[in-house]
C-alpha positions in Angstrom: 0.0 0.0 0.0 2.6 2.1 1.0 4.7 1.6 -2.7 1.3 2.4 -4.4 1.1 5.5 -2.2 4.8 6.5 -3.4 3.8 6.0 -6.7 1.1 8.0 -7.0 2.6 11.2 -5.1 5.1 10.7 -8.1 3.0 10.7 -11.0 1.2 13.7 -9.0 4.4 15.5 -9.0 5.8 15.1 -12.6 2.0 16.5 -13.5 2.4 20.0 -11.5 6.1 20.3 -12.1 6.1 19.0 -16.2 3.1 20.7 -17.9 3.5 24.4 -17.9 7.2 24.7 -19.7 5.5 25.3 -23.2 6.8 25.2 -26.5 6.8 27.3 -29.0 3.2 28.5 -29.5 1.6 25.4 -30.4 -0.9 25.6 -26.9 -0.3 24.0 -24.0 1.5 20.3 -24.0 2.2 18.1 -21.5 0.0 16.7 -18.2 -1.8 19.6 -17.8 -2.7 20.3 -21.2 -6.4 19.4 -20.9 -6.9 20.8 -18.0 -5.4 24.1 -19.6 -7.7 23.6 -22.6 -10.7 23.2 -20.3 -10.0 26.8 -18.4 -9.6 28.6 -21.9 -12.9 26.3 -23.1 -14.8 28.5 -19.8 -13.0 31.8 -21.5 -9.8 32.1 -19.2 -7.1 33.2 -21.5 -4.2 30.8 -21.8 -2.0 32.8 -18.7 -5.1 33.0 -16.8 -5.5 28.6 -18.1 -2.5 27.9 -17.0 -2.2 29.6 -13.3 -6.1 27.7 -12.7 -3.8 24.7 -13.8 -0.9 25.4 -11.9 -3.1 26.2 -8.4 -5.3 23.2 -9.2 -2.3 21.2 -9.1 -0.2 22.8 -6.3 -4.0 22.0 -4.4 -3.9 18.3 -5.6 -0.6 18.1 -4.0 -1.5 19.3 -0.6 -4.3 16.9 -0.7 -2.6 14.1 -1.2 0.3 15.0 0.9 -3.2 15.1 3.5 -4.1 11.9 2.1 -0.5 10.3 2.7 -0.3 11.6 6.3 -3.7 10.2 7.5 -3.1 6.7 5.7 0.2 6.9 8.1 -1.4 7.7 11.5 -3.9 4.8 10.2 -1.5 2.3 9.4 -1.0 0.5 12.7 2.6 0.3 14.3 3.2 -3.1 14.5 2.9 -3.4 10.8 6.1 -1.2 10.3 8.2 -2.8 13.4 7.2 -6.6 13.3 9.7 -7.1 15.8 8.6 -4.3 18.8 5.0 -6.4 18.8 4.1 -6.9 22.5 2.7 -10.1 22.9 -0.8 -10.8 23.2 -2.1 -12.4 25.9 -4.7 -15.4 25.2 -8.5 -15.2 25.2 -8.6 -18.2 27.3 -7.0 -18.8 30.4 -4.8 -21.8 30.9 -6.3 -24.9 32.2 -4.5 -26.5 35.3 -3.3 -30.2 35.3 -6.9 -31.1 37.4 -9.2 -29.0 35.6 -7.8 -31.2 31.8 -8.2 -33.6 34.2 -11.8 -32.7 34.6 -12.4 -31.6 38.0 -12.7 -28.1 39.0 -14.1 -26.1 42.6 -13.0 -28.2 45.5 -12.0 -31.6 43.7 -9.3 -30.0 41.8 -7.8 -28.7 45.0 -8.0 -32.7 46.2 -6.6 -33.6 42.9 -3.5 -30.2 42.8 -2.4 -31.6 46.5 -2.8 -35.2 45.6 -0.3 -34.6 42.6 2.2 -32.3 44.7 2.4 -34.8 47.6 2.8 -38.0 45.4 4.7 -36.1 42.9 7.6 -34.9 44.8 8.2 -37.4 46.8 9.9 -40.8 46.0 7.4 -43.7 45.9 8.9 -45.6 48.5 8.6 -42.8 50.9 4.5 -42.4 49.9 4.1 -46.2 50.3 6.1 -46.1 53.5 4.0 -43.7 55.1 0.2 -45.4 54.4 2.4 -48.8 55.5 2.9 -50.5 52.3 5.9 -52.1 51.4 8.9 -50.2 49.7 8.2 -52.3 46.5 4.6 -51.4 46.4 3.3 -50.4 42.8 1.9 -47.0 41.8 -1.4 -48.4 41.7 -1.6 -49.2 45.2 0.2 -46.0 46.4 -2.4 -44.1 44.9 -5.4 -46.1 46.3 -4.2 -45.7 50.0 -3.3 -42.3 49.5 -6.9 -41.6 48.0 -8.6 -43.4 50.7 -7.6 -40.8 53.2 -10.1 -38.5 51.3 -13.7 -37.8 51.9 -15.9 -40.1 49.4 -16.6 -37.6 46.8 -13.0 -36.4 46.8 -11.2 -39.8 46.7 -11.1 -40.1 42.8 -9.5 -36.6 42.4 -7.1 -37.5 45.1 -6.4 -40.8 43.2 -5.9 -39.6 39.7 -3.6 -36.6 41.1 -1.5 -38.8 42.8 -1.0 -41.3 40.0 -0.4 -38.4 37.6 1.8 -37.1 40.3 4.2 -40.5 40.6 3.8 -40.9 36.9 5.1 -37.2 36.2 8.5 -37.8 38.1 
């Protein structure tokens, strides 16, 4: 857009600047030769032509210099500086481990501390403390641990803890 822009202010300018150097008296030549015609056709003589010419281009001009300017203060910054462009943040907020998990409001709390406790500790220090033997599988790690939970919570504290051994 901004080329095209460019392009145009430069056909613009070689119309103002090339049309009024005459030659000879053959009329007017050049870009503004018809508009020159068209000011003697309303009874202008060809002085009088040409200056109407002259002003209505020098006017063209300012208006597309106006033009230019409020196509810049339109274009958005971040188009010209790709690199300064903040980023956005996202429309949706993240979703934590339990709520992908699907449990949200008090069971993801049961499933957020099941997965820190089982997580960051070594499994033979979880089964050790519900008094399970060192070897015990994850399976049965997660069971105990779960069954210290209120009935509704007991499947988020399960899943959370097997996601937590399973994460180590």
């Amino acid at each position: 857009m901004r080329h095209l822009l460019v392009f145009l202010l430069l056909v613009l300018a070689l119309a103002v600047s090339g049309g009024l150097g005459a030659c000879g008296d053959s009329g007017p030549s050049g870009p503004d030769a018809k508009a020159v015609e068209e000011f003697e056709e309303l009874g202008l003589s060809q002085e009088e032509a040409e200056a109407e010419a002259e002003a209505a281009g020098r006017e063209a001009a300012k208006q597309t210099q106006r033009d230019e300017a409020r196509i810049q203060r339109e274009i958005p910054q971040e188009e010209e500086h790709p690199a300064k462009q903040k980023p956005k943040p996202s429309k949706k907020p993240k979703k934590t481990r339990a709520q992908a998990a699907g449990f949200s409001g008090k069971y993801e709390e049961a499933y957020e501390v099941a997965l820190f406790a089982c997580g960051n500790f070594p499994l033979e220090r979880v089964a050790k403390e519900f008094h399970l033997s060192p070897s015990a599988g994850e399976f049965e790690v997660a069971e105990a641990y779960a069954v210290g939970y209120y009935g509704q919570f007991e499947q988020a504290a399960f899943e959370g803890c097997i996601e937590g051994i399973r994460k180590r």
